[in-house]
C-alpha positions in Angstrom: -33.9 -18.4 16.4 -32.3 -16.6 19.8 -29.6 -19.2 19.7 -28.7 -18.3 15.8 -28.8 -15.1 17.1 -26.9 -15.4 19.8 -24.2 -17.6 18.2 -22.7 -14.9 16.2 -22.0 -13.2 19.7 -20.3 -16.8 21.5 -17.8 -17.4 18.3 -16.2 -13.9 18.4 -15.6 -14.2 21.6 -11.5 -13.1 20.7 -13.1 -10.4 18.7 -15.4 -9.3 20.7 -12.6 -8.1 23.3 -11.4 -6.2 20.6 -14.3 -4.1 19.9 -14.0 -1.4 22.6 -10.4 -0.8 22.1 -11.3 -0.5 18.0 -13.6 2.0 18.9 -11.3 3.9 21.5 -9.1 3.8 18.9 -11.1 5.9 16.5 -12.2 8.2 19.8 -8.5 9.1 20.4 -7.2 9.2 16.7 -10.0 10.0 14.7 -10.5 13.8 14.7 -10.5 14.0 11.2 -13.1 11.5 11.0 -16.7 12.2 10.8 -18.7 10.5 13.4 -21.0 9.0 11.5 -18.6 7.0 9.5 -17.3 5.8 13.0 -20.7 4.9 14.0 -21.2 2.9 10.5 -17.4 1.0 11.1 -18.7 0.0 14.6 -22.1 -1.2 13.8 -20.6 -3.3 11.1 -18.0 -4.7 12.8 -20.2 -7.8 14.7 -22.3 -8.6 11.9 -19.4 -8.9 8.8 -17.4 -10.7 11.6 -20.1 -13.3 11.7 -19.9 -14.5 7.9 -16.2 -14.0 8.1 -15.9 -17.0 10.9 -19.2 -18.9 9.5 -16.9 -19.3 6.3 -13.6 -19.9 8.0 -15.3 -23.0 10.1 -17.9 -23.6 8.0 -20.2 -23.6 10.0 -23.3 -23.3 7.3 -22.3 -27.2 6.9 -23.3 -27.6 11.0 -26.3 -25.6 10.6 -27.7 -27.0 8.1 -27.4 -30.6 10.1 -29.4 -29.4 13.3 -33.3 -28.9 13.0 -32.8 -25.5 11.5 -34.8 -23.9 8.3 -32.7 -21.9 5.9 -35.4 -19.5 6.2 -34.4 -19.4 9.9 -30.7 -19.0 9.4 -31.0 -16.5 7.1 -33.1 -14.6 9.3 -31.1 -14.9 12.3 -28.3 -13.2 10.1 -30.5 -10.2 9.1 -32.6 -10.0 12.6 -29.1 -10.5 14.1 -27.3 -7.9 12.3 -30.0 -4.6 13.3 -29.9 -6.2 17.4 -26.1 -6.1 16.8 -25.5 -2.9 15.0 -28.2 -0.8 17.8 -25.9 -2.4 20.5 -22.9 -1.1 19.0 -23.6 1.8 18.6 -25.1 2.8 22.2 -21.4 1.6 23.0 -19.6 3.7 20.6 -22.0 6.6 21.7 -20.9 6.1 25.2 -17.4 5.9 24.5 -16.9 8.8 22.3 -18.9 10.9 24.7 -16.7 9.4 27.7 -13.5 10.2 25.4 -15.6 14.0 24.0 -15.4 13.1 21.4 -18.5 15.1 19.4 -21.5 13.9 17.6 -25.1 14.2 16.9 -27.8 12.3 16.6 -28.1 13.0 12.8 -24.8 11.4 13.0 -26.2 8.4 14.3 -29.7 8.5 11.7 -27.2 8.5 9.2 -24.7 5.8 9.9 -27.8 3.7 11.1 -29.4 4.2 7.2 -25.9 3.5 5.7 -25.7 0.5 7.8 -29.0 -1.1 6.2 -28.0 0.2 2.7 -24.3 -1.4 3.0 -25.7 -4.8 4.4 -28.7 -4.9 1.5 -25.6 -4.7 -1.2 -23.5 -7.0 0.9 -25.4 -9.6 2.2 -27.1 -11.5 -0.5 -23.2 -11.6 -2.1 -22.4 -13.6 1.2 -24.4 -16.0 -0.2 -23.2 -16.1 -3.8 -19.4 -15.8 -3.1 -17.0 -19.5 -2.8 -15.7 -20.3 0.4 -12.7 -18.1 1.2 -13.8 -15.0 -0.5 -16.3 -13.5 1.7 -13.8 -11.5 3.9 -12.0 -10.6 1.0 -15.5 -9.1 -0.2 -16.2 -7.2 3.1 -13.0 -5.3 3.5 -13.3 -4.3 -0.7 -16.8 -3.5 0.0 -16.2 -1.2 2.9 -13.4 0.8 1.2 -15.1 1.2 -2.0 -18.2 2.6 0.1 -16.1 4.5 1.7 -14.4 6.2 -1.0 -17.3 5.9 -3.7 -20.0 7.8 -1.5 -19.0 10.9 -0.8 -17.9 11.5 -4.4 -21.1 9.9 -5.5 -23.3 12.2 -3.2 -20.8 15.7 -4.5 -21.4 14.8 -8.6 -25.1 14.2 -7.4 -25.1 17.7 -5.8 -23.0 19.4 -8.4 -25.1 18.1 -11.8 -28.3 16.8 -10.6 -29.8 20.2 -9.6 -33.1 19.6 -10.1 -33.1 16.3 -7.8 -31.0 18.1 -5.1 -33.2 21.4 -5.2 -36.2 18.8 -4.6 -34.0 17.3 -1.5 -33.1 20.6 0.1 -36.6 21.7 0.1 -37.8 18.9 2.1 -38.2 19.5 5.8 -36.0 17.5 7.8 -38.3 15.0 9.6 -39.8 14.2 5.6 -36.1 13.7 4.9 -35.1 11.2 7.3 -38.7 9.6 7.4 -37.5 9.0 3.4 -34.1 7.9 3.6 -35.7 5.1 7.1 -38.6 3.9 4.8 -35.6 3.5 1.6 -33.0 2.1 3.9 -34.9 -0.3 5.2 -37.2 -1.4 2.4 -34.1 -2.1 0.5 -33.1 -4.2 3.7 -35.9 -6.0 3.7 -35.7 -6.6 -0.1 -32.4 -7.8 0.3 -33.4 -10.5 3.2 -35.8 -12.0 0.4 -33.1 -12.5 -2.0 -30.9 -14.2 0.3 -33.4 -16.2 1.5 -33.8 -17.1 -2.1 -30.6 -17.7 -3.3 -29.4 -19.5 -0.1 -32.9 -21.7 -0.6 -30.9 -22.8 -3.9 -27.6 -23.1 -2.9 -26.1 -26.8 -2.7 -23.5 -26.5 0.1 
């Protein structure tokens, strides 16, 4: 299980090199950014990075040869994906503070929820899509959360008034013990279904 783990980490060895100068990048340029979508960019970064090259080299093919369960492989995706997007974002934390660039630690609660929520959507797709489409998928995916959510949260605020009175009356530790026990339910739902549909799937 370590070595599925830690495979995703050895193949993007190119892009790994790239990561701190990506994040830099949004330290320096990214004032009109809000930190916790940085935060959510970064901690995605490693783990859509690893289905993009799994499908490039096909590497599912390879696994699936060595003494590997697909239970395990699917697993090492999901485990590997939370180990991934905590060390990214102590990384991101350290460079936007080395660069002063300012955040919070509600910035971080809220990427690191948005990060479970994006990879419960996407993952089990990974598993559905042909060859050739799953980076495709992951770029139209990020830049229709992008652009759908805060929209989506505004309409929800504006016409919803019951549902956001109920919200804003919530404490805040209630509210963030809410949106962890959602966030990662739905991750955890979403880890059965791929380990479902990839069970099925004839490669």
């Amino acid at each position: 299980m370590f070595n599925l783990i830690r495979k995703d980490l050895v193949i993007q060895k190119s892009q790994i090199l790239l990561f701190i100068p990506f994040i830099m990048f949004f330290a320096i340029f990214g004032d009109h950014m809000s930190p916790f979508f940085i935060f959510l960019i970064t901690s995605l970064y490693i783990p859509l990075n690893g289905y993009i090259y799994d499908e490039q080299v096909e590497s599912n093919i390879l696994l699936n040869s060595l003494p590997y369960r697909r239970k395990e492989i699917v697993a090492a995706k999901y485990i590997g994906s939370v180990v991934y997007m905590f060390l990214s974002i102590v990384i991101a934390s350290i460079i936007l503070y080395l660069f002063n660039f300012d955040f919070t630690l509600q910035d971080i609660a809220i990427a690191t929820g948005l990060f479970f929520l994006f990879t419960a959507i996407a993952f089990p797709f990974f598993y559905i899509l042909k060859p050739g489409y799953v980076g495709v998928a992951a770029l139209i995916g990020m830049v229709v959360f992008a652009v759908v959510l805060p929209p989506a949260l505004r309409f929800l605020a504006e016409h919803l008034t019951a549902i956001t009175e109920f919200i804003t009356s919530l404490s805040t530790a209630t509210l963030y013990l809410s949106g962890a026990v959602i966030s990662i339910s739905l991750f955890l739902i979403s880890w059965l279904v791929s380990q479902t549909i990839y069970q099925r799937k004839v490669l």
